[in-house]
Residue frames relative to the residue before (quaternion, step in Angstrom):
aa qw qx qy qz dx dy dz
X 1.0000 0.0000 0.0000 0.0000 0.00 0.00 0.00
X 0.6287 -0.6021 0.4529 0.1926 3.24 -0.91 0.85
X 0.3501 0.7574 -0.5478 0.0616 4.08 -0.37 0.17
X 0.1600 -0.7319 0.5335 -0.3926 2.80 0.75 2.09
X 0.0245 -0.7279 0.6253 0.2805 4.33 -0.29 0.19
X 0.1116 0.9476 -0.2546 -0.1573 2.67 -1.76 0.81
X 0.8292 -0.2409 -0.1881 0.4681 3.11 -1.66 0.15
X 0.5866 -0.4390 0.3847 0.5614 4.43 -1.07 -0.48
X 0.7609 0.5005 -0.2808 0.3028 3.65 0.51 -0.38
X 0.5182 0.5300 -0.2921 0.6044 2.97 2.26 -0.06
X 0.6000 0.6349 -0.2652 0.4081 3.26 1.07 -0.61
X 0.6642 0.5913 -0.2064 0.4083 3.17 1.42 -1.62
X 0.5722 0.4772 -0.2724 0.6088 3.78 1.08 -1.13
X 0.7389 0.3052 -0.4705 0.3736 3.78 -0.11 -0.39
X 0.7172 0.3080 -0.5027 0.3716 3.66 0.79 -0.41
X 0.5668 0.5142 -0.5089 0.3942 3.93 0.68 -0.36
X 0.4015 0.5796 -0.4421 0.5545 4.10 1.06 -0.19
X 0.6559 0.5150 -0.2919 0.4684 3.86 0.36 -1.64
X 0.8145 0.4434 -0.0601 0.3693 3.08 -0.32 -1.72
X 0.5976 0.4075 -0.3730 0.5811 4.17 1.06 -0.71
X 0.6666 0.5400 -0.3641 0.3626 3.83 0.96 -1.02
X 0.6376 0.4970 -0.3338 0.4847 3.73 0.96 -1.59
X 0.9260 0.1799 -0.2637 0.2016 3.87 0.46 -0.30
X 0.2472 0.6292 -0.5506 0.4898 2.87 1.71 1.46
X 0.7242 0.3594 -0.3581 0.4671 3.77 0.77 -0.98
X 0.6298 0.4039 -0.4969 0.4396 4.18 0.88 0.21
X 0.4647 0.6452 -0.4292 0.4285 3.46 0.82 -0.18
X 0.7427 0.3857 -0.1809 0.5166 3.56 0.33 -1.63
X 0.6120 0.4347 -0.4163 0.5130 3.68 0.90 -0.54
X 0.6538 0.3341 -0.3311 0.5927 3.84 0.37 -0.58
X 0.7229 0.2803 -0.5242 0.3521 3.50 -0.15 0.12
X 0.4018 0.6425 -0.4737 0.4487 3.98 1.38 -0.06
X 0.8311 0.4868 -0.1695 0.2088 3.14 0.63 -1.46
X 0.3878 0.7446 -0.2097 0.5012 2.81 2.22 -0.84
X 0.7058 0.4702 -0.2892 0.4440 3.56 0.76 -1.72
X 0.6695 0.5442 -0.3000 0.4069 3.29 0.58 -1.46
X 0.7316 0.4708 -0.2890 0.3994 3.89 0.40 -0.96
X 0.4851 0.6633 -0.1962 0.5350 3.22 1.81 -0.41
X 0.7271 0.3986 -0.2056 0.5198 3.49 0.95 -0.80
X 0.6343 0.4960 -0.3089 0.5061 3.33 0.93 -1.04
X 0.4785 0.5916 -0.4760 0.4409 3.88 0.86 -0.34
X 0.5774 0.5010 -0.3364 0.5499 3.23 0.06 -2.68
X 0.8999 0.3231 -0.2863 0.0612 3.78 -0.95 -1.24
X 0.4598 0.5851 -0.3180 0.5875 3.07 2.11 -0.53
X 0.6530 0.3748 -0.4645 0.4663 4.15 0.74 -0.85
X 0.5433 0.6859 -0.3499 0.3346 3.60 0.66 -0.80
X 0.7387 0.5083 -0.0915 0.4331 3.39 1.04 -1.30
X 0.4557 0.6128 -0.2987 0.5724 3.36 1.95 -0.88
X 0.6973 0.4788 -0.3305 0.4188 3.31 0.08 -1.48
X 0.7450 0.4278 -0.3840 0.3383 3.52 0.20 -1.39
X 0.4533 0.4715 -0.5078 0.5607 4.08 1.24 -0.94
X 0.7350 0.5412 -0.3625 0.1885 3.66 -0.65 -0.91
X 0.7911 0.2878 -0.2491 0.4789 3.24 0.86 -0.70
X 0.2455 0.8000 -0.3834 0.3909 3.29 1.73 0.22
């Protein structure tokens, strides 16, 4: 392995690499979360209804 330091323009691409990665993996995590808070609605209206006709 190379451990060469380096140069600013090598440096620059690994953090825009970093940084393009960290907010594909918060995206997909907010869009998990999105789904999930979504269900728990649907299942909480779902649960109304059933008290309701009760």
């Amino acid at each position: 392995m190379d451990h060469s330091p380096r140069t600013p323009e090598e440096q620059e691409q690994l953090d825009k690499k970093m940084l393009e990665e960290t907010e594909r993996y918060y995206a997909r995590l907010d869009l998990k979360y999105g789904i999930a808070f979504a269900l728990s609605i649907i299942a909480l209206l779902i649960n109304v209804i059933n008290l309701l006709r009760l």
